[in-house]
N, C-alpha and C positions, 0 to 999 in steps of 0.2 A: 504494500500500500504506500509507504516511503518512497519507493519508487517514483510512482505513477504522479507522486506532486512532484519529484525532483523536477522530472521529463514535462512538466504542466507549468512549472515555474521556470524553468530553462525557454521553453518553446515563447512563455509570454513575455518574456524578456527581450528574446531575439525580436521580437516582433515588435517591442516596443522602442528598441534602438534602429532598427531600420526603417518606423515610418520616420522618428524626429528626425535622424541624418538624412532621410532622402529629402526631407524639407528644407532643411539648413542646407544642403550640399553644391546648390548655384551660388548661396552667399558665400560660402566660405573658401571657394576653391581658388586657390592661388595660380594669380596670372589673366584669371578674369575680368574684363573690363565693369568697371563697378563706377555708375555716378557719385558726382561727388558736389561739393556747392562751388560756386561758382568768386565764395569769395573764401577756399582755402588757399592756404600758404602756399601752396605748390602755381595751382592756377593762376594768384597774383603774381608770381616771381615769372609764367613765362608770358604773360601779359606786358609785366614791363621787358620782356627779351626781344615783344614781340615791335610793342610800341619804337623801340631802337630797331627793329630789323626791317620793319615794311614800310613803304615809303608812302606814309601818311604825310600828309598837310597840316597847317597849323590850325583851320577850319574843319579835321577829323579827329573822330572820337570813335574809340573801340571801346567796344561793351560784348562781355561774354553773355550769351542767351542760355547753353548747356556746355556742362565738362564732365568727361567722364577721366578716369583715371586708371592704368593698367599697369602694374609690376612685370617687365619684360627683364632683358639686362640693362636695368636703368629704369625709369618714369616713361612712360607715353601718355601723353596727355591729349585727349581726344576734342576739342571745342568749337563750339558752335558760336561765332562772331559775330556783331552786325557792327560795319563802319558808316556811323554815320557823318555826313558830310553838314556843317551848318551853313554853309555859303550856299549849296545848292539845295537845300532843304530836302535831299535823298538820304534811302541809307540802303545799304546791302549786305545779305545776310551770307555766309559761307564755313565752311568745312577748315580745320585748320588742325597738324598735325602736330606735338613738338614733343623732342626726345630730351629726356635730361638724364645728365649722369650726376646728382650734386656732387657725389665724394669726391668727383676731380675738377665741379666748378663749370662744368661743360654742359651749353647747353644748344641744341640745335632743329631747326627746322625742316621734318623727315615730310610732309605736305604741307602743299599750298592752293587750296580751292580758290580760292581767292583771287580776282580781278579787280586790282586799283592800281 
């Protein structure tokens, strides 16, 4: 009779750690692109890599819309831009890719959607 709850309490067990990890298991998996907000420390730092690298005007203003964030060999930083333009009273939205390696200070632009 011992048994038959060992084999009862074993089998509900298994069963109860494989629904929770198959739920948690998209959030937790490493390497996975995972949103992130749009004013962490990582996203402002290529923000301003970005503002130095693209050749904005003094009448344009970049605003992140979406960032996601990916642990590859370094940072990849996935974001969704809009520049807008105050003199021409437009703005345009685009894809923007950037790699960062902090620990050596390096940082660089692996895409560019982007038409300005």
């Amino acid at each position: 009779m011992a048994g038959i709850w060992i084999c009862v309490c074993a089998l509900l067990s298994a069963a109860f750690f494989t629904s929770t990890s198959a739920t948690t298991y998209k959030e937790d998996l490493l390497g996975l692109p995972v949103d992130v907000d749009v004013t962490n420390i990582h996203v402002q730092k290529a923000v301003e890599f970005l503002k130095q690298h693209l050749s904005l005007t003094s009448g344009q203003k970049l605003i992140v819309e979406k960032a996601q964030r990916q642990a590859v060999a370094g940072l990849k930083l996935c974001l969704t831009i809009k520049i807008e333009s105050e003199m021409l009273n437009t703005s345009t939205s685009c894809e923007i890719i950037v790699y960062s390696r902090p620990w050596i200070n390096h940082m660089d632009i692996a895409y560019n959607g982007c038409s300005i």
